[in-house]
C-alpha positions as CSV (number, residue, x, y, z in Angstrom):
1,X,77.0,60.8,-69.3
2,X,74.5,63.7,-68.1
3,X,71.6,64.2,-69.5
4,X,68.4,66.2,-69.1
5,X,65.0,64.1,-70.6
6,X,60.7,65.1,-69.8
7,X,59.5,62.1,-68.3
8,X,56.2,61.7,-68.0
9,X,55.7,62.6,-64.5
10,X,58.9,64.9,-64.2
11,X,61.8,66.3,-64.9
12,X,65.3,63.7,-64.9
13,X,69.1,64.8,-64.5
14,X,70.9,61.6,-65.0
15,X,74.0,60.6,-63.2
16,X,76.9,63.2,-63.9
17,X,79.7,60.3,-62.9
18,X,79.4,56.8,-63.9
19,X,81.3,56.2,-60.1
20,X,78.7,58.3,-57.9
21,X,75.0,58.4,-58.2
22,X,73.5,61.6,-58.3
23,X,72.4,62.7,-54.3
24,X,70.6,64.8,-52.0
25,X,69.3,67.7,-54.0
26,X,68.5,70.9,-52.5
27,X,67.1,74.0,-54.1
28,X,66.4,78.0,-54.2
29,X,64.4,80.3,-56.1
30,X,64.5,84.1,-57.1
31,X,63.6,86.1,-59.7
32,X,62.1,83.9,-62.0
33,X,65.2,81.2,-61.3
34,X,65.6,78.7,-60.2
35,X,68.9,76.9,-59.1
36,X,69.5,73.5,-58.1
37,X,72.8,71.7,-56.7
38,X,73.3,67.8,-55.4
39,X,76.8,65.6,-54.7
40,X,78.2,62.8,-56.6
41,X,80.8,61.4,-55.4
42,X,83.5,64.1,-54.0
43,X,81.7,67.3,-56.5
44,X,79.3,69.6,-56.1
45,X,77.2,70.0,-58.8
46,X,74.8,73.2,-59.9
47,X,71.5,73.5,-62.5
48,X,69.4,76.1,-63.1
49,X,65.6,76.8,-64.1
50,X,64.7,79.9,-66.3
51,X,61.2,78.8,-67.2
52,X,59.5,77.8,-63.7
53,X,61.5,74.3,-63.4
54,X,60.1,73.3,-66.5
55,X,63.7,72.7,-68.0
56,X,67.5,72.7,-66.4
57,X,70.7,73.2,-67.9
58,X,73.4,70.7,-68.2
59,X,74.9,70.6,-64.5
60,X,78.1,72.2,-64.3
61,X,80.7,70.9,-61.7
62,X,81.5,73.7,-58.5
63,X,83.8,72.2,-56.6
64,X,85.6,68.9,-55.9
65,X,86.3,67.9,-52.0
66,X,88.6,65.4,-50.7
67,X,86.3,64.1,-48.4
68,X,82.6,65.8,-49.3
69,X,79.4,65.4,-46.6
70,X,77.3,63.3,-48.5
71,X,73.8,61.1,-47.5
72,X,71.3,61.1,-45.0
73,X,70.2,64.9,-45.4
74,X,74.2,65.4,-45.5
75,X,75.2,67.2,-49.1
76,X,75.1,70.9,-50.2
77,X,72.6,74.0,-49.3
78,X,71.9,76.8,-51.7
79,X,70.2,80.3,-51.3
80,X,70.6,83.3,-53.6
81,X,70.6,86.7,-52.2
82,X,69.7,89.3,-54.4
83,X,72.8,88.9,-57.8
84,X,74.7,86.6,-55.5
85,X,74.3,82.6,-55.4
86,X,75.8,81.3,-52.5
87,X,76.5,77.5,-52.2
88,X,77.7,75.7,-48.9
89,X,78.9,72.1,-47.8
90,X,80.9,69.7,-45.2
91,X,84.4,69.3,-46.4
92,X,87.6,68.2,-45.5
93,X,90.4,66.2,-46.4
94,X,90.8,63.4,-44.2
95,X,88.0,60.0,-43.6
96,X,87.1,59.7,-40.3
97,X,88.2,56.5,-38.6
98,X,85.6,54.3,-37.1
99,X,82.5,51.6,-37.9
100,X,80.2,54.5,-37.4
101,X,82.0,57.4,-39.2
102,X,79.9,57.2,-42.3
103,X,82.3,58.2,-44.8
104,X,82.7,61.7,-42.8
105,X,86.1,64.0,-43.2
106,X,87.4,64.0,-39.8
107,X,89.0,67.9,-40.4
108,X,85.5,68.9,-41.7
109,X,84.8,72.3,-42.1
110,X,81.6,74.1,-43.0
111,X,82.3,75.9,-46.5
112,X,80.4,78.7,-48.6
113,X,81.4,79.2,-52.3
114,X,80.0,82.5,-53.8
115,X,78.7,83.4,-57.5
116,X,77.7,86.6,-58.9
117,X,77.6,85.9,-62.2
118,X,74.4,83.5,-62.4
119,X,76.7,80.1,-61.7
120,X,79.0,80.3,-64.3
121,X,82.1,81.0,-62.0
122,X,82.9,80.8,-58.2
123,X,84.6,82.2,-55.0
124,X,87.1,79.8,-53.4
125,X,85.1,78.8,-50.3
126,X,84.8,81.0,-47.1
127,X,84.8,78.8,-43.4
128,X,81.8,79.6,-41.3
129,X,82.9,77.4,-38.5
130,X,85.6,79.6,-36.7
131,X,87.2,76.6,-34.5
132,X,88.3,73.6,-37.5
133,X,86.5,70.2,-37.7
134,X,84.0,71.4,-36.0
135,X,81.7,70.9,-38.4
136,X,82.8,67.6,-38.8
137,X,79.6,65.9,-38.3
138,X,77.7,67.6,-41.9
139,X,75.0,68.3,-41.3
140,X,73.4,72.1,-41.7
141,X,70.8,74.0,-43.1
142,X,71.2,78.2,-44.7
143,X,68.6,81.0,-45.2
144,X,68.5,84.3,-46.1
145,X,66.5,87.0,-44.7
146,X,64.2,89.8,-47.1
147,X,67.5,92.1,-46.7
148,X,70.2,89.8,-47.8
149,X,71.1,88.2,-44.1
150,X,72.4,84.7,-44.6
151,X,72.2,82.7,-41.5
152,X,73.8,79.3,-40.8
153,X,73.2,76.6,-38.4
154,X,74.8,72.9,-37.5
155,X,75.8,70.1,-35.4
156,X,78.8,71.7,-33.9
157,X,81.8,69.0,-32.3
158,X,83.9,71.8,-31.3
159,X,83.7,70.6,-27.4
160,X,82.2,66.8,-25.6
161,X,78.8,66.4,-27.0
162,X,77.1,67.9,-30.3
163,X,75.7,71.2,-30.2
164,X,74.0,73.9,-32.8
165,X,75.8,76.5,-33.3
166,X,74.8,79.1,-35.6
167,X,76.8,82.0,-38.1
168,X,76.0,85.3,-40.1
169,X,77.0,86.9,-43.0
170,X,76.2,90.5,-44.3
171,X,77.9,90.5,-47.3
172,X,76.5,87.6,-49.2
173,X,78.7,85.1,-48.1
174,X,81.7,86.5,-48.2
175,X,82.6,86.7,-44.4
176,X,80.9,85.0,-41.8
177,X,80.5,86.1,-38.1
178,X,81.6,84.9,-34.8
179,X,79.6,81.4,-33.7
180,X,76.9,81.9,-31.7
181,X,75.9,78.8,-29.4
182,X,72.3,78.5,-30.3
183,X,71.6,75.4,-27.8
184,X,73.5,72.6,-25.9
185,X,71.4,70.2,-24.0
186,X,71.3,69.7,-20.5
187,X,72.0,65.5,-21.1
188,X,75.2,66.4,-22.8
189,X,74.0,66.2,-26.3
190,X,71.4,67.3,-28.6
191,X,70.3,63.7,-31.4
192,X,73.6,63.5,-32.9
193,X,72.7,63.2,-36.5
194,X,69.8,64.7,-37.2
195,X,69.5,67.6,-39.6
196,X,68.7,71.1,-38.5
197,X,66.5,73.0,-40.5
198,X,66.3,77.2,-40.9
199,X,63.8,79.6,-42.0
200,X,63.8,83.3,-41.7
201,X,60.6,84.9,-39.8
202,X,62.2,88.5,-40.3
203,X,64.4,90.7,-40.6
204,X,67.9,89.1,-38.8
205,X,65.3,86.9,-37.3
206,X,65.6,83.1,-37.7
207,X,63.1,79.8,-36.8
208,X,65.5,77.0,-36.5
209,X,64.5,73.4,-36.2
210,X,66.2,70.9,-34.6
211,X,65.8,67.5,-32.9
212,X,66.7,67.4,-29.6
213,X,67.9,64.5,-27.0
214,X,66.6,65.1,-23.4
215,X,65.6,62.5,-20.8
216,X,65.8,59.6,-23.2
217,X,63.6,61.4,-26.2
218,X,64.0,62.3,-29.3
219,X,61.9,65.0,-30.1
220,X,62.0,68.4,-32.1
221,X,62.7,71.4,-30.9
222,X,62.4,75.0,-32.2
223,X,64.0,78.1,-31.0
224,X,64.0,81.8,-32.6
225,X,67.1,83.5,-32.9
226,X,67.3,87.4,-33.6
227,X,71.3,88.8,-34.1
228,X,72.7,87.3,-31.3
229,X,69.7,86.9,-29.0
230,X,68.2,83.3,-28.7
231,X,65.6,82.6,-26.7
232,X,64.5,79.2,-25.2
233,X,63.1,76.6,-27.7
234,X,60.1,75.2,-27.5
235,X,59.5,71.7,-27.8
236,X,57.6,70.7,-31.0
237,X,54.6,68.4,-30.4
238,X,52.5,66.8,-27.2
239,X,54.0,63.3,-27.3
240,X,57.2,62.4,-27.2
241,X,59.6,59.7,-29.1
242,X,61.6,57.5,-26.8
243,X,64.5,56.3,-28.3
244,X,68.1,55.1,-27.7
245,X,69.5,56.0,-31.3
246,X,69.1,58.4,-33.7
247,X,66.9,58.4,-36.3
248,X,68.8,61.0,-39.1
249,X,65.8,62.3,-39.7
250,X,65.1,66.1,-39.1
251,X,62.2,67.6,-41.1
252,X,61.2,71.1,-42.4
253,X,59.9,74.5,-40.9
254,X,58.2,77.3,-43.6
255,X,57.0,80.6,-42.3
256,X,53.3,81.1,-43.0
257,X,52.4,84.5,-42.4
258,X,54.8,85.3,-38.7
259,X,53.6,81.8,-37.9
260,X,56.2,78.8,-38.4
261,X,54.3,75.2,-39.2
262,X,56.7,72.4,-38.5
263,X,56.8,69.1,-40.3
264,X,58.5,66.0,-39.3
265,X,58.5,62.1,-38.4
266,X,58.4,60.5,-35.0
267,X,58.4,56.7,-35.1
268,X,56.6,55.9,-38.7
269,X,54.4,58.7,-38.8
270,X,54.9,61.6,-40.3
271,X,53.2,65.1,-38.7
272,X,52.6,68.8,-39.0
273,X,52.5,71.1,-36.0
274,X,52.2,74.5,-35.3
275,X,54.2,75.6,-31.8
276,X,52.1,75.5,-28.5
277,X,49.9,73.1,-30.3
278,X,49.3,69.8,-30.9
279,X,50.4,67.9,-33.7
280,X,48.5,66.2,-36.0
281,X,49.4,63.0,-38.2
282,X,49.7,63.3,-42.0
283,X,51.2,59.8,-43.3
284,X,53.2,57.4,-42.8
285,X,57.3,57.6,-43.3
286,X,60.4,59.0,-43.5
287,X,62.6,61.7,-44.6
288,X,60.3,64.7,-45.0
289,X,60.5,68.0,-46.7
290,X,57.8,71.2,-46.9
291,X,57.2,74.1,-49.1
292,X,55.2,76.9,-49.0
293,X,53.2,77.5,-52.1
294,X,50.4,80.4,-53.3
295,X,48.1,77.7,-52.7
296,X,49.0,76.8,-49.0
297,X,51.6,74.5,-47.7
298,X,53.0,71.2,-49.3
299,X,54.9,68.1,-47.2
300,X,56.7,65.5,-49.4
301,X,58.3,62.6,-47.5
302,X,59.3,58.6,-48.3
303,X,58.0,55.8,-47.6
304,X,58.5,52.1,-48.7
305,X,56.4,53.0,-51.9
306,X,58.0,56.2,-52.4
307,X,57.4,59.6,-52.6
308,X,54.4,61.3,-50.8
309,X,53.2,64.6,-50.9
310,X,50.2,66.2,-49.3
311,X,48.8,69.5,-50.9
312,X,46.8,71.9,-49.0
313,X,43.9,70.8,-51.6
314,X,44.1,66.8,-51.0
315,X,43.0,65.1,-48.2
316,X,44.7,62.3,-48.3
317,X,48.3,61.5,-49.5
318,X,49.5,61.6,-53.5
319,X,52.0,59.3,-54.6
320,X,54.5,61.4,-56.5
321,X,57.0,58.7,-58.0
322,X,57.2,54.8,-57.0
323,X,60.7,55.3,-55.9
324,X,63.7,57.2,-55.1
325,X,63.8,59.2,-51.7
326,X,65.2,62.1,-49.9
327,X,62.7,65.2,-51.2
328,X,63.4,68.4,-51.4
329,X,60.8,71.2,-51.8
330,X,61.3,75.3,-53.1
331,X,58.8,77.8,-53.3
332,X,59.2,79.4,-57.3
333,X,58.8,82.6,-58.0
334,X,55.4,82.5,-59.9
335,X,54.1,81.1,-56.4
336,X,54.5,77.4,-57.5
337,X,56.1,74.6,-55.6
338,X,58.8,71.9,-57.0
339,X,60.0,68.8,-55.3
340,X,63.3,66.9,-56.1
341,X,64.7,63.8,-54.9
342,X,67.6,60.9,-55.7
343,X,66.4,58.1,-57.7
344,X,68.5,55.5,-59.4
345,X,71.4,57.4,-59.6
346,X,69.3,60.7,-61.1
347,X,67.8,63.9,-59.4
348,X,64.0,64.0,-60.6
349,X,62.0,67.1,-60.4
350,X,58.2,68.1,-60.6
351,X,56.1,70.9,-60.1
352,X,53.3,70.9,-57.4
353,X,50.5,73.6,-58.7
């Protein structure tokens, strides 16, 4: 029951199962492509762009998991480096026990399917997490570097308390390297379920994002991390967020120019900072995503309306649909950006210019 239809306002692909919504899209563009993958259910699904995101194919299924990471920024990643597409997601086989296990596999691994042939077949998936389940918790965030570097980084269980741990790969996602322990708190746990997010700012040399748990806050963190080098993050932000939860909420880091601009929620209020300065308030919500476009940077996030962004030429926020949630933003290779989320079952898509 897929279908592909121009709305209006953007761009629909309607539910691939009639027993799973369509969820968590995520994006990546190169060469004049773009390629986009979501969940439904236990798959892994895949579309692709050849005009700008002004059309997608049908979605074709990539994989099918026992028990697939799935909701609240959990789901698939995608990056393409240079021929090769490379796909990754929580997986495992067995549901977690527990009120607060969310549907998690309780074995998961983090795994990375490979394409070289545009999509149309894949790998069988490589393990970046070298000790198993440790990955368990599913949420994690990929980039790729201007020489074909693929860098991964998640909330690692592999001892008491949740850590980010990070892994390379030099050969498009074939083989991944030894973990590096990128962070563990001094409190015994960074936020438990808050997504990381990754950007490269070189050459083997990442930003990555993360929200940390120190001294009964919740705020975010960033830390740089060159090979196996990683230097001491920085804490995101003059005020802080006290909080005895978690909010599963991370945010979004693009490099502008050597300089990484950081966008994210604390309480209801969305902000945009810049390290070693302070942070200044953009809206107010949830959930929120950034792009960098030829025009400057975009920040899409939810709120009880629905889906905000803020361009670099509007001073106040634009209200891009009157539902759905979850955004996800790509910068396309003409220098445009696109933003997708989950609405109603369907992934909708439009282009920012």
């Amino acid at each position: 029951m897929h279908f592909i239809l121009l709305a209006a306002l953007a761009l629909q692909i309607g539910p691939v199962s009639a027993m799973a919504p369509n969820r968590q899209p995520q994006m990546a563009a190169a060469d004049g492509k773009l390629f986009l993958v979501f969940g439904s259910g236990h798959s892994i699904w895949i579309s692709h762009s050849k005009d700008e995101g002004r059309s997608f194919s049908t979605p074709n299924k990539l994989a099918q998991i026992p028990v697939l990471a799935l909701g609240r920024h959990r789901g698939p990643r995608v990056v393409v480096s240079g021929k090769t597409i490379v796909v990754s997601a929580v997986g495992g086989s067995t549901v977690a026990a527990g009120a607060h296990s969310h549907g998690l596999p309780s074995d998961g691994n983090l795994l990375a399917w490979r394409s070289t042939d545009g999509g149309r077949s894949w790998s069988e998936p490589a393990t970046v997490n070298d000790v198993p389940g440790a990955a368990r918790e599913g949420l994690h965030a990929m980039a790729v570097d201007s020489q074909g570097t693929i860098a991964a980084v998640w909330l690692d269980l592999r001892s008491q308390g949740t850590k980010l741990f990070g892994a390379l790969s030099h050969d498009d996602g074939k083989t991944w390297s030894r973990n590096v322990l990128l962070y563990e708190s001094p409190d015994g746990s960074i936020c438990q379920c808050c997504d990381p997010s990754i950007v490269s700012t070189g050459v083997q040399h990442f930003a990555v994002m993360f929200r940390n748990a120190l001294k009964g806050d919740r705020d975010l963190y960033l830390l740089n991390w060159r090979k196996n080098a990683v230097a001491t993050p920085e804490k995101l932000g003059r005020d802080s967020w006290k909080l005895n939860a978690c909010p599963m909420d991370g945010g979004g880091i693009v490099n502008v120019g050597g300089r990484v601009l950081s966008a994210w929620r604390r309480d209801e209020t969305v902000f945009a900072a810049q390290p070693g300065k302070a942070e200044t308030a953009i809206g107010k919500g949830k959930d929120v995503a950034l792009a960098l476009g030829e025009k400057g940077v975009f920040i899409a996030w939810t709120d009880p309306t629905g889906i905000q962004v803020h361009t670099p030429e509007s001073t106040n926020p634009i209200r891009l649909s009157k539902g759905g949630g979850f955004p996800a933003m790509t910068r396309l290779s003409n220098g445009d950006v696109i933003v997708a989320w989950e609405q109603d079952g369907s992934i909708f898509a439009k282009t920012l210019r």
